[in-house]
N, C-alpha and C positions, 0 to 999 in steps of 0.2 A: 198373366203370369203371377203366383202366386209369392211374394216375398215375406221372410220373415222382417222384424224388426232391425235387424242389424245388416239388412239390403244382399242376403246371401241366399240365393236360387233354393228352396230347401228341395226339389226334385234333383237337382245336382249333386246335392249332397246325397242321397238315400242312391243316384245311379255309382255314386264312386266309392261308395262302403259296400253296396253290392259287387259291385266290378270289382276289388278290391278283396271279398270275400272268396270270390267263386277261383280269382286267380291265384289265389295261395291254395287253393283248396286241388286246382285243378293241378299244380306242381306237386302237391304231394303225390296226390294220388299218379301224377305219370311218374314219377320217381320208386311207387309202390311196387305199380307195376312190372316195372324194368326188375327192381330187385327182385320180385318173383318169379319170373323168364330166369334169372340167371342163378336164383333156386332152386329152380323144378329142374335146369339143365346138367347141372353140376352132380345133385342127388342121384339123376337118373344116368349120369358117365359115371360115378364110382359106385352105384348099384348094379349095372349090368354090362364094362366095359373091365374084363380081368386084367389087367395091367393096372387099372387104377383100382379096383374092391383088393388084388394084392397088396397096394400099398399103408392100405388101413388096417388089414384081417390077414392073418395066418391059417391055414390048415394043418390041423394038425395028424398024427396019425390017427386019431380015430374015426376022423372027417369031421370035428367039431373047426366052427370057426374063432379063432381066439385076436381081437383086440391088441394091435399094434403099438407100441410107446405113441407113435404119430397120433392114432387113432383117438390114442386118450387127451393128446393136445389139445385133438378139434374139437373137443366133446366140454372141454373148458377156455375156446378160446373166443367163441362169441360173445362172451361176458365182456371179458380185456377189451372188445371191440364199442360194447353198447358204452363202459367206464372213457373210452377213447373219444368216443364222438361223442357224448356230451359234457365231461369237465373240457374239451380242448377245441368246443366249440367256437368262442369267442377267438382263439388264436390261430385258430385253421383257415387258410385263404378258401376260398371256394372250388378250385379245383381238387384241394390235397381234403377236403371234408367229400367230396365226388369217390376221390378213388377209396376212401376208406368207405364208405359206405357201401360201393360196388364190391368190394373187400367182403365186406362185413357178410354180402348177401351169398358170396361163391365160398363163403366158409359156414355160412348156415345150412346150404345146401349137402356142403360133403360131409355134414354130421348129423342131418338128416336121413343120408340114403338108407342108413341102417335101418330105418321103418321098412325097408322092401324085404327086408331081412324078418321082420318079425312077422307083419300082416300081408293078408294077399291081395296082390295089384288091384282086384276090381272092387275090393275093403277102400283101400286107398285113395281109386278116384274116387266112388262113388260119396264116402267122408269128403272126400277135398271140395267137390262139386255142392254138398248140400253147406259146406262151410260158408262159401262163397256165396250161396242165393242167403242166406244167415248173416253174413258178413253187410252183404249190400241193402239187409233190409233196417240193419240197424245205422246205417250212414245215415240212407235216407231220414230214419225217423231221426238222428242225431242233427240234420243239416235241415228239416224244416219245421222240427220242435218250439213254439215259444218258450217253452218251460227252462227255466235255470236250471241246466244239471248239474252245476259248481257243488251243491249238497251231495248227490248222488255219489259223482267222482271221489271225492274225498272217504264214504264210506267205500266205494270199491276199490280204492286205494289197499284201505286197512284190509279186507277180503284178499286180495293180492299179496299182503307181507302175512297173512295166515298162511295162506296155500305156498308159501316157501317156505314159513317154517314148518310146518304140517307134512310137508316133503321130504326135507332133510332128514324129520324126525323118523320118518315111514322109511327113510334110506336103510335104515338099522333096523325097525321094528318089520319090515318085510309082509304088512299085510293086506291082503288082496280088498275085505273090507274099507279099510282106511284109503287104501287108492280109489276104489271105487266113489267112496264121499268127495276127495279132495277132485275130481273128476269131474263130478257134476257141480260141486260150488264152482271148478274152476271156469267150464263155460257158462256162467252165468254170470260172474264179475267179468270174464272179456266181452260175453255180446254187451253187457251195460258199459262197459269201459269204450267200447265201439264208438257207441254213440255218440258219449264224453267228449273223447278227444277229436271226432270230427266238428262238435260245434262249439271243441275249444278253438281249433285250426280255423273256423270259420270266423270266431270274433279275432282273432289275431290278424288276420285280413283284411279287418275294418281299417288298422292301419297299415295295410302293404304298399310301398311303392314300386321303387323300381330298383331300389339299392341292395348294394352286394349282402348286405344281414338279412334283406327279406327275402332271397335267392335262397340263402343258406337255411330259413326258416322252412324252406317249400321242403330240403332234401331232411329236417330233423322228424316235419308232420309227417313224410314218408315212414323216418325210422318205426315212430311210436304207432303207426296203425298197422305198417309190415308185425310187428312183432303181436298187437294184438290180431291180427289173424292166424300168425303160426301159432299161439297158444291155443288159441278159439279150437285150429285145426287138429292138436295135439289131443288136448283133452276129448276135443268131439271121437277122434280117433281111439284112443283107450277104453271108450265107452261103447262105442257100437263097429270096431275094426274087426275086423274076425284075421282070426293068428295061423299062420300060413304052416 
């Protein structure tokens, strides 16, 4: 058995920063998961269940659909939610940081479904489906990378506060052009962002125990790769969704 100088197993060590690694890693991603099940469910009951697409959309007499006060709420309030879970992280017990996150995810869904509304369902899976083999090829190479992507991240960061102000700006400037660019930069700082942040989640694991902050850590890794996937799927969607 091989010891270092200061009489400490070093195979012991490399199994419990591994173990350690895979277990916050594997909390995120089930916590991802869940919140996706309970986005795709929510999307698809106020997309095609009329009691609930009434409650967000009006008809009007000409048979256009018009945007509820509500509807405008949901449409700004997953923000208030992502500001929530991370300034109020440190103060939130771990169940009350559960239910908003669970929160978070059946309100991203019902301001979602409106995409059933623009592009056609088989637009939709078939975007959502290649998002996802996109999404899982970038974990991988994120989770078994030697490479530092700490450089990387920080320029996709800046690429990220472009394409929000690039958007806002296009909010007033209305054109098809400038979406189209902000479009394709945009999936290409979230498949890099992918990466990033699973083999940030991954060195954060080196030190995970069993305590209630590394629990709470498992449901934020979730937040930050859920949302880089709905972007990934957003942008992938505006670029090859075909409009219904």
């Amino acid at each position: 058995m091989d010891n270092n100088y200061r009489g400490t197993n070093i195979d012991n060590i490399e199994y419990a920063t591994v173990v350690g690694q895979n277990k916050l890693l594997r909390a995120s991603f089930s916590w991802m998961a869940l919140a996706m099940v309970i986005t795709t469910l929510t999307s698809l009951l106020f997309a095609f269940v009329p009691n609930f697409t009434s409650v967000l959309y009006n008809v009007d007499i000409e048979g256009y659909m018009r945007p509820t006060t509500l509807a405008y709420v949901i449409m700004f309030a997953p923000l208030a939610f992502i500001l929530a879970l991370n300034f109020g992280f440190n103060r939130m017990s771990f169940p009350v940081l559960i239910a908003v996150f669970v929160s978070f995810a059946a309100i991203m869904g019902i301001s979602l479904s409106s995409i059933f509304f623009v592009y056609t369902v088989g637009s939709i899976v078939k975007v959502f489906f290649s998002t996802t083999a996109l999404f899982a090829l970038m974990a991988i190479a994120g989770y078994t990378t030697k490479t530092d992507l700490t450089k990387l991240g920080s320029i996709l960061m800046i690429g990220f506060f472009g394409i929000l102000i690039a958007s806002l700006i296009n909010m007033f400037m209305r054109s098809p052009g400038m979406d189209y660019v902000i479009s394709i930069i945009g999936v290409i700082v979230f498949t890099g962002l992918t990466a990033y942040d699973v083999q940030k989640i991954k060195q954060l694991g080196e030190d995970a125990g069993s305590s209630t902050h590394t629990s709470k850590l498992g449901v934020m890794g979730a937040l930050t790769l859920y949302m880089d996937f709905i972007n990934l799927f957003m942008f992938l969607l505006r670029l090859f969704g075909r409009r219904d």
